[in-house]
SEMAR-857413 format. One record per residue (C-alpha): x, y, z; residue in one letter; residue number from 1. Coordinates in nm, 2 decimals. Example, Ala and Ser with C-alpha at 12.3 -4.5 7.8 and 13.67 -1.06 7.14 Angstrom:
! residues 2
<atom xx="1.23" yy="-0.45" zz="0.78" aa="A" i="1"/>
<atom xx="1.37" yy="-0.11" zz="0.71" aa="S" i="2"/>
This chain:
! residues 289
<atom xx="13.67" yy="-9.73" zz="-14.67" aa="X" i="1"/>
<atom xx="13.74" yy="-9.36" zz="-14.58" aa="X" i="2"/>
<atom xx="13.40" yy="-9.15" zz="-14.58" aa="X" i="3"/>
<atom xx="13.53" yy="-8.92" zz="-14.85" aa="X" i="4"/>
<atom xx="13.66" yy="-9.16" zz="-15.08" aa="X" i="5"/>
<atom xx="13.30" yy="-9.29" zz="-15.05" aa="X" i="6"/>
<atom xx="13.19" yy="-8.99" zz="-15.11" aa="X" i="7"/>
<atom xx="13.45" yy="-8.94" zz="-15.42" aa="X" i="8"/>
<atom xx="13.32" yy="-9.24" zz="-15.60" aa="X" i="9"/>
<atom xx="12.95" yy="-9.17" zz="-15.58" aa="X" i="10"/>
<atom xx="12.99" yy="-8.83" zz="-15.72" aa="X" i="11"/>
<atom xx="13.17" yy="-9.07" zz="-15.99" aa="X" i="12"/>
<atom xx="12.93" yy="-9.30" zz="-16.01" aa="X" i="13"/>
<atom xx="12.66" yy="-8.94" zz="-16.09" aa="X" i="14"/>
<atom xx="12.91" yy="-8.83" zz="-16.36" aa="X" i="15"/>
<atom xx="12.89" yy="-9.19" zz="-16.52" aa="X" i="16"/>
<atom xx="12.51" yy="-9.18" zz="-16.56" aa="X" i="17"/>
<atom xx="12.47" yy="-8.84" zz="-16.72" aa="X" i="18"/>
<atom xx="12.70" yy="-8.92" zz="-16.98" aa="X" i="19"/>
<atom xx="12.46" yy="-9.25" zz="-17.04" aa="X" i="20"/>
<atom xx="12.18" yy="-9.07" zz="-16.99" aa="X" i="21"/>
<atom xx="12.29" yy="-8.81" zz="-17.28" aa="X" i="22"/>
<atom xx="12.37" yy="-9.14" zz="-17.51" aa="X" i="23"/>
<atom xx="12.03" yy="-9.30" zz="-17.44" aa="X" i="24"/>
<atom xx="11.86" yy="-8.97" zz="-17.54" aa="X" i="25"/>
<atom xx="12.02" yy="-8.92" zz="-17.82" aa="X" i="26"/>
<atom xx="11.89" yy="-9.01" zz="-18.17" aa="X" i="27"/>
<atom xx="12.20" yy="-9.20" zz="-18.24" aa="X" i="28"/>
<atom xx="12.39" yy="-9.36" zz="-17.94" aa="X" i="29"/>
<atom xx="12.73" yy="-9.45" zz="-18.20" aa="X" i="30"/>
<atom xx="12.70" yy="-9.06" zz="-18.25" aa="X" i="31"/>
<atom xx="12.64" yy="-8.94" zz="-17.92" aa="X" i="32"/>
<atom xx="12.93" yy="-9.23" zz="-17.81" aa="X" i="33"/>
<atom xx="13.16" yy="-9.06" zz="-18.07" aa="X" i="34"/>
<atom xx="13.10" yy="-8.71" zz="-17.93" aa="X" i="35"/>
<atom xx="13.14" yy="-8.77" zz="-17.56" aa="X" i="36"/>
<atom xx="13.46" yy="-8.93" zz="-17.65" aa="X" i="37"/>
<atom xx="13.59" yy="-8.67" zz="-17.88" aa="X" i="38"/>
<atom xx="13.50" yy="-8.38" zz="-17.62" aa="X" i="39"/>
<atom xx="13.67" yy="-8.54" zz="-17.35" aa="X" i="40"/>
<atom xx="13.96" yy="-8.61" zz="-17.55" aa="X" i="41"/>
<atom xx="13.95" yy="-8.24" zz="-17.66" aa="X" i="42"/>
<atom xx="13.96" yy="-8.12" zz="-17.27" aa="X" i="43"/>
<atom xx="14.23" yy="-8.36" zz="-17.21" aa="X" i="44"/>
<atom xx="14.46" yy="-8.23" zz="-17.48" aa="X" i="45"/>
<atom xx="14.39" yy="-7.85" zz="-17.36" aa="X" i="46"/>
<atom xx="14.44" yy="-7.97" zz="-16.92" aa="X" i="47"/>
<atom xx="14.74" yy="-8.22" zz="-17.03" aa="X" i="48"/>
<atom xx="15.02" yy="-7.90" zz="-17.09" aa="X" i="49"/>
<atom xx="14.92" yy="-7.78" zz="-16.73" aa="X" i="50"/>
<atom xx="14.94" yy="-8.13" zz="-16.56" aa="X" i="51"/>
<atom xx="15.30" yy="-8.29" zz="-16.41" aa="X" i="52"/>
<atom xx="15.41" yy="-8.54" zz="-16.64" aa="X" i="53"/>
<atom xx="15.36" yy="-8.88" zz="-16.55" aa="X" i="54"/>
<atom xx="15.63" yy="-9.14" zz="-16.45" aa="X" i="55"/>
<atom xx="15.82" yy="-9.36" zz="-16.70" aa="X" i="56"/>
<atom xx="15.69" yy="-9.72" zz="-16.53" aa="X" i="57"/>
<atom xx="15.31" yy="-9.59" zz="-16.63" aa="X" i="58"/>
<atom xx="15.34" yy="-9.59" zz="-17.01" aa="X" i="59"/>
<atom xx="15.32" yy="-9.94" zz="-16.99" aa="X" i="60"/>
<atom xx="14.99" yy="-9.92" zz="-16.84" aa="X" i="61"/>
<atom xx="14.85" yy="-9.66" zz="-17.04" aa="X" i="62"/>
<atom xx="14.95" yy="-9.87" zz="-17.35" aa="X" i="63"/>
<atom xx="14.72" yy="-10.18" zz="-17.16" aa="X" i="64"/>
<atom xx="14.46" yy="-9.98" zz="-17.09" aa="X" i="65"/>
<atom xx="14.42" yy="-9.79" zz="-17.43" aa="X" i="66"/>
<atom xx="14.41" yy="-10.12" zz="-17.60" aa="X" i="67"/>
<atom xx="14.18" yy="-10.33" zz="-17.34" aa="X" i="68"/>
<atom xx="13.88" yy="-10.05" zz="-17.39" aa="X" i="69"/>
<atom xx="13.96" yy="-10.04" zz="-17.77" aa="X" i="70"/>
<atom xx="13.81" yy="-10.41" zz="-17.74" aa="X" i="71"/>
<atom xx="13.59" yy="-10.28" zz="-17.48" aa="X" i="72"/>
<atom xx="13.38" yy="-10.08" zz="-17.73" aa="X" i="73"/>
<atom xx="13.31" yy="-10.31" zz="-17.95" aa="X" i="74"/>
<atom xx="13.23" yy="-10.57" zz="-17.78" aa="X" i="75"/>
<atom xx="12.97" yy="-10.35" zz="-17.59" aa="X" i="76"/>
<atom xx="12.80" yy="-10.30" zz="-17.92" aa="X" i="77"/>
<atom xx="12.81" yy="-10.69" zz="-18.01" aa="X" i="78"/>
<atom xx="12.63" yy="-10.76" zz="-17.66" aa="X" i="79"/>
<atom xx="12.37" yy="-10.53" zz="-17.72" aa="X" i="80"/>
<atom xx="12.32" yy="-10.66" zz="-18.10" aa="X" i="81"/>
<atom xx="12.29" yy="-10.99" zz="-17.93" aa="X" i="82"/>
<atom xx="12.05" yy="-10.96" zz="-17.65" aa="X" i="83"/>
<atom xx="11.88" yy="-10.69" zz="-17.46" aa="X" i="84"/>
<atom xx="12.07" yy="-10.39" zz="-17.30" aa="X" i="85"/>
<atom xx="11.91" yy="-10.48" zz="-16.96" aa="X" i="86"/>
<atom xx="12.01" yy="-10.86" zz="-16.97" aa="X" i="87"/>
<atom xx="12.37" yy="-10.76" zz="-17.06" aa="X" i="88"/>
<atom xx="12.47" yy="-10.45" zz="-16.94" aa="X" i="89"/>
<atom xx="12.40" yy="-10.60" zz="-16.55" aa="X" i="90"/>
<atom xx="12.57" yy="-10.92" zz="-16.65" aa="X" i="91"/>
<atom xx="12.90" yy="-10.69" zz="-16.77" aa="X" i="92"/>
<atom xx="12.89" yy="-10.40" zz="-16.50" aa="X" i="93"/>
<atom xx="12.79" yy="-10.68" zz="-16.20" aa="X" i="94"/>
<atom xx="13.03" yy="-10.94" zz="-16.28" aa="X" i="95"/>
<atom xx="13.36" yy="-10.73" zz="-16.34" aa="X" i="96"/>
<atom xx="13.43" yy="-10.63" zz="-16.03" aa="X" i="97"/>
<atom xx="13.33" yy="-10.99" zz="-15.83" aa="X" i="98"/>
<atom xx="13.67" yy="-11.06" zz="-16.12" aa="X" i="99"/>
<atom xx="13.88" yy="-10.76" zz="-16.02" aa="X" i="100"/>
<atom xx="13.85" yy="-10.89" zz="-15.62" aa="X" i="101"/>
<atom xx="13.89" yy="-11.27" zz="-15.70" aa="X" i="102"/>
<atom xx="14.19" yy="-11.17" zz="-15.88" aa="X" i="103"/>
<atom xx="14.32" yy="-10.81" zz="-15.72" aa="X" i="104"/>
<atom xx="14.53" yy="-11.04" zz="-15.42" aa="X" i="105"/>
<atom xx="14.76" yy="-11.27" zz="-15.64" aa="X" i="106"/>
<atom xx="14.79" yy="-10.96" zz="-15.93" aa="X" i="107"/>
<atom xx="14.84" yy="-10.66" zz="-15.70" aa="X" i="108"/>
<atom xx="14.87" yy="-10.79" zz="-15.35" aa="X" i="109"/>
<atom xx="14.56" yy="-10.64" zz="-15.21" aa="X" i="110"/>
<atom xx="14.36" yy="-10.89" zz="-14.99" aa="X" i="111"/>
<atom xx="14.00" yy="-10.77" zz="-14.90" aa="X" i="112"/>
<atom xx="13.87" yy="-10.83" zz="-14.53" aa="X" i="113"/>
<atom xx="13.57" yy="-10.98" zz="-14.49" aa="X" i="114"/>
<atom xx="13.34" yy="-10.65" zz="-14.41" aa="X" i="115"/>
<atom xx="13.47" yy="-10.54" zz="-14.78" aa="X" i="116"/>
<atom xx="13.39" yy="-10.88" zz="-14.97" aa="X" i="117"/>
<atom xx="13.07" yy="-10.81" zz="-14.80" aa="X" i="118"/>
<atom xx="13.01" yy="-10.51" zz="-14.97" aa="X" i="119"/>
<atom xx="13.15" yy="-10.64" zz="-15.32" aa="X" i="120"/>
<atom xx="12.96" yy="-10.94" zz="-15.30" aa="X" i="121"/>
<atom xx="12.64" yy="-10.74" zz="-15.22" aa="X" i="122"/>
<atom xx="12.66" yy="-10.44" zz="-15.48" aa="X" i="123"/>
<atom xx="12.73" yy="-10.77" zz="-15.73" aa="X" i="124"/>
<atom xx="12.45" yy="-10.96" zz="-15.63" aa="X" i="125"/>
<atom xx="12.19" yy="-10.63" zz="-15.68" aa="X" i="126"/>
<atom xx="12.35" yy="-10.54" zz="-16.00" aa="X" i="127"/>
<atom xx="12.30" yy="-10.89" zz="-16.11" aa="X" i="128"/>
<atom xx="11.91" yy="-10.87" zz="-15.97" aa="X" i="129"/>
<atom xx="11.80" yy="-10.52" zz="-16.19" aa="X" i="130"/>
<atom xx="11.89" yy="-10.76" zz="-16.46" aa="X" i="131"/>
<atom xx="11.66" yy="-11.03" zz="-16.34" aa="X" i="132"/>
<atom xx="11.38" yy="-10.84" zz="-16.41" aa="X" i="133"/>
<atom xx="11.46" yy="-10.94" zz="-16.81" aa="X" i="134"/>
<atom xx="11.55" yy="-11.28" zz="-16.79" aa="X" i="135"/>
<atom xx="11.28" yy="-11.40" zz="-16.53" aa="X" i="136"/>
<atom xx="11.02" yy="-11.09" zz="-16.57" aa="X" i="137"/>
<atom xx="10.73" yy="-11.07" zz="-16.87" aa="X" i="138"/>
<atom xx="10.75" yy="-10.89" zz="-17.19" aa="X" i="139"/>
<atom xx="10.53" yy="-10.65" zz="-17.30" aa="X" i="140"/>
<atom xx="10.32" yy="-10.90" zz="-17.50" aa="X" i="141"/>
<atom xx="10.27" yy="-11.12" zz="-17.13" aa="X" i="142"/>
<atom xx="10.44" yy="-11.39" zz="-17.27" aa="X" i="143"/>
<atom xx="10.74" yy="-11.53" zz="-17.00" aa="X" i="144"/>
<atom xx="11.06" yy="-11.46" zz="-17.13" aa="X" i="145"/>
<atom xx="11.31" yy="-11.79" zz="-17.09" aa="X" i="146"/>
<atom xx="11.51" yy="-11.86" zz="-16.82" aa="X" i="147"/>
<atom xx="11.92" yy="-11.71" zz="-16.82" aa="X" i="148"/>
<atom xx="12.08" yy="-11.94" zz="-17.03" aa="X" i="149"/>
<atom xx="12.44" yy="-11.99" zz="-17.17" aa="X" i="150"/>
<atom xx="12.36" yy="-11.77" zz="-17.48" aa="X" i="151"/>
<atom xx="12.55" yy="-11.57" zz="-17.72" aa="X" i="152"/>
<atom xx="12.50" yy="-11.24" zz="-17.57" aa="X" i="153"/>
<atom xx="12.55" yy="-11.36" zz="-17.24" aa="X" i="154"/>
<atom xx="12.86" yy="-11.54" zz="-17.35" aa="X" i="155"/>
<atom xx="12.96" yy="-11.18" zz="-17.50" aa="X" i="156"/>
<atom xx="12.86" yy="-11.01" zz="-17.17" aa="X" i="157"/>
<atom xx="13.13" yy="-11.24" zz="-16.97" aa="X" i="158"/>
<atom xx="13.36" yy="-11.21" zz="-17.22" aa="X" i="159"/>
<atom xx="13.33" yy="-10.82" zz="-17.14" aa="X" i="160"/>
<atom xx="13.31" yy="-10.81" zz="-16.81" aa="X" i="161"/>
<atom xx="13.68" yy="-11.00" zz="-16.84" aa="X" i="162"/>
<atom xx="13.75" yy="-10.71" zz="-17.08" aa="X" i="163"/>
<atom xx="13.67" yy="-10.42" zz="-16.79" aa="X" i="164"/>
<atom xx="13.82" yy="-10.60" zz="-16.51" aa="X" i="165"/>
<atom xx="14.12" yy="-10.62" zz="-16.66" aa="X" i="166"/>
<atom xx="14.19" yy="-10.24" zz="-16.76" aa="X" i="167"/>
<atom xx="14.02" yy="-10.18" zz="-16.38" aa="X" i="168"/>
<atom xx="14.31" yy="-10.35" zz="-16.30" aa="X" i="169"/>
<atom xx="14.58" yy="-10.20" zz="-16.52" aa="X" i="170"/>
<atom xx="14.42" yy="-9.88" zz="-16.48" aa="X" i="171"/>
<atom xx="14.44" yy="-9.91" zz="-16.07" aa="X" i="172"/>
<atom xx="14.78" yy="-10.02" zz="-16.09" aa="X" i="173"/>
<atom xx="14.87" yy="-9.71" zz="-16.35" aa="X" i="174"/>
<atom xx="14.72" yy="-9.46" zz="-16.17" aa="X" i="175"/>
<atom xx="14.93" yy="-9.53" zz="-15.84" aa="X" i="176"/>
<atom xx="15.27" yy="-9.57" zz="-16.05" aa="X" i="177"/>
<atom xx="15.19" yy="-9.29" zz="-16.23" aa="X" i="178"/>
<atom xx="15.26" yy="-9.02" zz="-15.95" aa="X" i="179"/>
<atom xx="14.98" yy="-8.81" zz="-16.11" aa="X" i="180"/>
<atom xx="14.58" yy="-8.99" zz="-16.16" aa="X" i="181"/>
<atom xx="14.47" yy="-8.66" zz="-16.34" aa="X" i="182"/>
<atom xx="14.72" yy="-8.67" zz="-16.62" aa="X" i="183"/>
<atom xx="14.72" yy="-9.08" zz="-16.65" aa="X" i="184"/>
<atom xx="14.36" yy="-9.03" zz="-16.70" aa="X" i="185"/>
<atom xx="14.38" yy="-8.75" zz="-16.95" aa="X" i="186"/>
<atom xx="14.69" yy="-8.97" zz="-17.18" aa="X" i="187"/>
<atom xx="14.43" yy="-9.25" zz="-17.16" aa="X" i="188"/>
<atom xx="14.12" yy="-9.06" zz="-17.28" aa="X" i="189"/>
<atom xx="14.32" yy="-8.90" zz="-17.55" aa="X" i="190"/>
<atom xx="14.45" yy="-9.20" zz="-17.70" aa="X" i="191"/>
<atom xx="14.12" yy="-9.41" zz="-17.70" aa="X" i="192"/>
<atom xx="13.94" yy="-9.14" zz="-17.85" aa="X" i="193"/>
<atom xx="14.18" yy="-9.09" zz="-18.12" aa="X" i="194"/>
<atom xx="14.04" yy="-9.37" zz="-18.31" aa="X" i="195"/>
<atom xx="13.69" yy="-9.36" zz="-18.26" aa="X" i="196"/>
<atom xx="13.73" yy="-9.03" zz="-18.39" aa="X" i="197"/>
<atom xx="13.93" yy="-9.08" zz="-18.71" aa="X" i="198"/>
<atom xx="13.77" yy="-9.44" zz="-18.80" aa="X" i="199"/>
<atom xx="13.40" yy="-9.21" zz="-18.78" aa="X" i="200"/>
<atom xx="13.55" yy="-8.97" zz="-18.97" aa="X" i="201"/>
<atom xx="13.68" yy="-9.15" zz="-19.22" aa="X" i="202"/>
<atom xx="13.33" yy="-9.39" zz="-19.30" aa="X" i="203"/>
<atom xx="13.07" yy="-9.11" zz="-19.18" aa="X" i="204"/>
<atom xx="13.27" yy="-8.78" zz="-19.23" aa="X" i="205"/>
<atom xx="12.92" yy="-8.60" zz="-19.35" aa="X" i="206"/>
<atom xx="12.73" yy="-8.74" zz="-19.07" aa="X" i="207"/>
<atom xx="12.97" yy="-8.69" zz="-18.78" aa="X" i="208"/>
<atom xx="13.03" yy="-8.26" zz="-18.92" aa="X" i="209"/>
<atom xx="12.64" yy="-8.23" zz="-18.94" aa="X" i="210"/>
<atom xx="12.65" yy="-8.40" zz="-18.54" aa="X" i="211"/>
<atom xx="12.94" yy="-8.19" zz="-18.45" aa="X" i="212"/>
<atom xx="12.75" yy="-7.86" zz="-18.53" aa="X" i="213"/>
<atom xx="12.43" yy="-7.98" zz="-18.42" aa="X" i="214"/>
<atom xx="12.50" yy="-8.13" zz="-18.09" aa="X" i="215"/>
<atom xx="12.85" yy="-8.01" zz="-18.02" aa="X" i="216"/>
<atom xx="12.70" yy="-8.00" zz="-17.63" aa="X" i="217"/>
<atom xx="12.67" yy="-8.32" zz="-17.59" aa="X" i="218"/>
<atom xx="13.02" yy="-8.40" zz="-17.66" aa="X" i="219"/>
<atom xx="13.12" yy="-8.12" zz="-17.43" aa="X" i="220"/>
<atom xx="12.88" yy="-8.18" zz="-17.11" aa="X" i="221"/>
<atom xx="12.90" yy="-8.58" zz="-17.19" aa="X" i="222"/>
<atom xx="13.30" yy="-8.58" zz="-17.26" aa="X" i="223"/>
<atom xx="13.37" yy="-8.39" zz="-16.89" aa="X" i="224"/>
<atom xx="13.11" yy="-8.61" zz="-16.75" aa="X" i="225"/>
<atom xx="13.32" yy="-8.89" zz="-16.87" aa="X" i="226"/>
<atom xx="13.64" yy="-8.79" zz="-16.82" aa="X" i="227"/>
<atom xx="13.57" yy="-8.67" zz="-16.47" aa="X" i="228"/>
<atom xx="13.40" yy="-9.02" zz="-16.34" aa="X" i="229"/>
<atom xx="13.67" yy="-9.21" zz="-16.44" aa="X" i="230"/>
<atom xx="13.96" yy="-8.98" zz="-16.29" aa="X" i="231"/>
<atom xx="13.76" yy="-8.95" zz="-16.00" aa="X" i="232"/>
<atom xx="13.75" yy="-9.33" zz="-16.00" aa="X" i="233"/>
<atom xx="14.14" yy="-9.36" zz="-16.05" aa="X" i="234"/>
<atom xx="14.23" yy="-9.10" zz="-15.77" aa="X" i="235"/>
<atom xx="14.00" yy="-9.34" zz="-15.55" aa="X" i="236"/>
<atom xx="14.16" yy="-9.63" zz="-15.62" aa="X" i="237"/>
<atom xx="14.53" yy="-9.49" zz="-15.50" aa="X" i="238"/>
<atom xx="14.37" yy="-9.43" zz="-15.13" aa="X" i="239"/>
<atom xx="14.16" yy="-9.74" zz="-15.13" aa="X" i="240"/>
<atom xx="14.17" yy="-10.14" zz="-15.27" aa="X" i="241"/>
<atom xx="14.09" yy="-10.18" zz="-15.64" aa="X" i="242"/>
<atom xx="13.84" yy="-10.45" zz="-15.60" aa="X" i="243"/>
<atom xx="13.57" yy="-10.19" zz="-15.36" aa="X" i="244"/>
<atom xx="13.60" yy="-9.92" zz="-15.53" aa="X" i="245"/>
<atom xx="13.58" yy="-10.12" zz="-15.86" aa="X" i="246"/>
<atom xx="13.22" yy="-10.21" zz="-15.63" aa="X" i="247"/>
<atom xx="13.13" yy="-9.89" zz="-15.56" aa="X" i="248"/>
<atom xx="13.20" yy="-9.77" zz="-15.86" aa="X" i="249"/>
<atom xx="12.92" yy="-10.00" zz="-16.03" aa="X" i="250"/>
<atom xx="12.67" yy="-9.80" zz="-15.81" aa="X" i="251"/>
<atom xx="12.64" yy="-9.59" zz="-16.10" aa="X" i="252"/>
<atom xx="12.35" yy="-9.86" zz="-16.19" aa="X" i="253"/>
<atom xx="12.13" yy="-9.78" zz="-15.90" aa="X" i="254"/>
<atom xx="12.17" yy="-9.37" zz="-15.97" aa="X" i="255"/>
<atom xx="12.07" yy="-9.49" zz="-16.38" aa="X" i="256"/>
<atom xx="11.76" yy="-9.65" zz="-16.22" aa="X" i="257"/>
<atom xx="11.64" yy="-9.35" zz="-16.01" aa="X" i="258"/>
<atom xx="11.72" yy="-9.16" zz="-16.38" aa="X" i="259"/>
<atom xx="11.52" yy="-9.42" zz="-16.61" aa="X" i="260"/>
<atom xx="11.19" yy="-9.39" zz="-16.36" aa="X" i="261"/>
<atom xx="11.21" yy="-9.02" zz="-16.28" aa="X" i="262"/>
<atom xx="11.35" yy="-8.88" zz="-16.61" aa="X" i="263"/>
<atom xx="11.26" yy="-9.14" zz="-16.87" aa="X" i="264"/>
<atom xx="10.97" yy="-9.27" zz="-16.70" aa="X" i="265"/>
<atom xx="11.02" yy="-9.60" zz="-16.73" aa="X" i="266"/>
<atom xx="10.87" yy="-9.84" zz="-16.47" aa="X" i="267"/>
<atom xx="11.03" yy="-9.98" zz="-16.15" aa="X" i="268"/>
<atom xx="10.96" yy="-10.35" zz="-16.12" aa="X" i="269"/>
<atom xx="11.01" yy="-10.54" zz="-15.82" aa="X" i="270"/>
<atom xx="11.32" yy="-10.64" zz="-15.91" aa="X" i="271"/>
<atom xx="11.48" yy="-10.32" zz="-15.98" aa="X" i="272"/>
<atom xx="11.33" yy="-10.20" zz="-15.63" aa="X" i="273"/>
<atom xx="11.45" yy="-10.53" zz="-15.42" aa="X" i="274"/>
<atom xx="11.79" yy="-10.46" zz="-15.60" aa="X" i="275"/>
<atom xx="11.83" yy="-10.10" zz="-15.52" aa="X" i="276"/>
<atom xx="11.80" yy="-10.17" zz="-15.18" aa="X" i="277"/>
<atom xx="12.08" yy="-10.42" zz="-15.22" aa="X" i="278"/>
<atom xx="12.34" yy="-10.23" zz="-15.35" aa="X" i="279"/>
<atom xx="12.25" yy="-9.91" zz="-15.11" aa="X" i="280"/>
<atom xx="12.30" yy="-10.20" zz="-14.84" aa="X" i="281"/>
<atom xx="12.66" yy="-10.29" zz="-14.97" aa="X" i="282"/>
<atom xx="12.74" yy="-9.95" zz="-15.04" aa="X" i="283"/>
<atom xx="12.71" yy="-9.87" zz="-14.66" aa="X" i="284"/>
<atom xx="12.88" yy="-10.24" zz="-14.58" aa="X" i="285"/>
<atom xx="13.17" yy="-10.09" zz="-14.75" aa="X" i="286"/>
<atom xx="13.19" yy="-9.77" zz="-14.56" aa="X" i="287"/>
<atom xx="13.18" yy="-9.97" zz="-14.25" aa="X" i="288"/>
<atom xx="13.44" yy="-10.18" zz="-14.34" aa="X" i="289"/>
């Protein structure tokens, strides 16, 4: 993979975690959720008049992609309801794009060589191993926690990770038809917001005014954040296969680590530590390849 599409999709994968970072801090994630998306909706309506239009064959795409991440949400927010954020979110981020390469030759007729399934397979495997630590590690109370088992939440995660390969996959395929990334990803943001926004408003109108004032910032910083991993990931993925920089893109787990231990202080166990070294490992396989 070209250095600076390498280089493209890590600044990405950056943008990704600060918007997390400003949901995790947050008093309220739905809120802080809400916000991001509303902001970056908001920019996209102001940018959209000064972007080339996009081409007729990509409406069908935007269309598939509003409505896959419409399920996406929510079935984030039933995962985490189920089982723990770090059992599921790995299981989701790690497994979608291992999908998106299985399935990126028959769908889109791009075949990975074998330095690139490599690199997938590696970034997959140490996504998959910072979530090890919660299915094989110890609680705080020393007891051992049970082995991974076919469980709700984990039945919810899969179902997710099915969710975000397939609008990677629309979304890939959009972005190149569309003859212009930047306003396919601005058409998309717009549209998925819209609802979030207006379903908020019209069940927590008081509480979502009071957040607007309040912590209008974090929609603002969060909703570019947002918007601008995700159109960075698009543009990628017209000078590169899908399925790696779908890979790559997942890197964005190993920057949240270095953010949870050196801004959150949380602890780095074994497993997160053995994992980062993983993904930095396929990370470089793919830039080789």
């Amino acid at each position: 993979m070209p250095g600076g599409v390498v280089a493209v999709v890590l600044a990405a994968a950056v943008l990704h975690v600060l918007w997390n970072t400003l949901v995790k801090m947050s008093p309220e994630g739905y809120l802080a959720t809400v916000l991001i998306a509303g902001g970056g909706a908001l920019a996209c309506a102001v940018a959209l008049p000064f972007l080339p239009a996009i081409h007729g064959a990509a409406w069908i795409n935007v269309a598939g992609s509003v409505i896959a991440q419409t399920i996406y949400y929510p079935l984030v927010a039933a995962a985490y309801r189920a089982g723990d954020m770090s059992q599921t979110y790995p299981l989701m981020r790690g497994t979608a794009p291992l999908l998106v390469a299985i399935v990126s030759g028959p769908l889109i007729g791009e075949h990975l060589t074998a330095g690139e399934w490599l690199g997938v397979a590696l970034i997959c495997c140490g996504i998959w191993g910072i979530g090890a630590g919660g299915f094989f590690g110890r609680s705080r109370s020393g007891r051992s926690r049970r082995r991974v088992h076919l469980s709700r939440a984990t039945g919810l995660a899969l179902l997710n990770a099915v969710v975000i390969a397939s609008y990677t996959l629309i979304d890939g395929a959009g972005s190149r038809a569309s003859g212009a990334p930047a306003t396919y990803t601005a058409w998309i943001f717009l549209f998925t917001a819209l609802p979030m926004m207006g379903w908020t408003l019209l069940r927590r109108p008081a509480v979502l005014v009071a957040a607007v004032r309040t912590r209008w910032w974090v929609g603002a910083v969060g909703g570019l954040a947002n918007v601008g991993a995700y159109g960075l990931v698009l543009w990628a993925m017209t000078r590169a296969p899908v399925a790696a920089v779908a890979a790559l893109r997942e890197t964005s787990i190993l920057f949240a680590t270095v953010t949870a231990v050196l801004v959150l202080k949380e602890k780095a166990d074994r497993y997160r530590i053995g994992a980062a070294v993983v993904i930095a490992a396929g990370t470089m396989v793919l830039r080789l390849a």
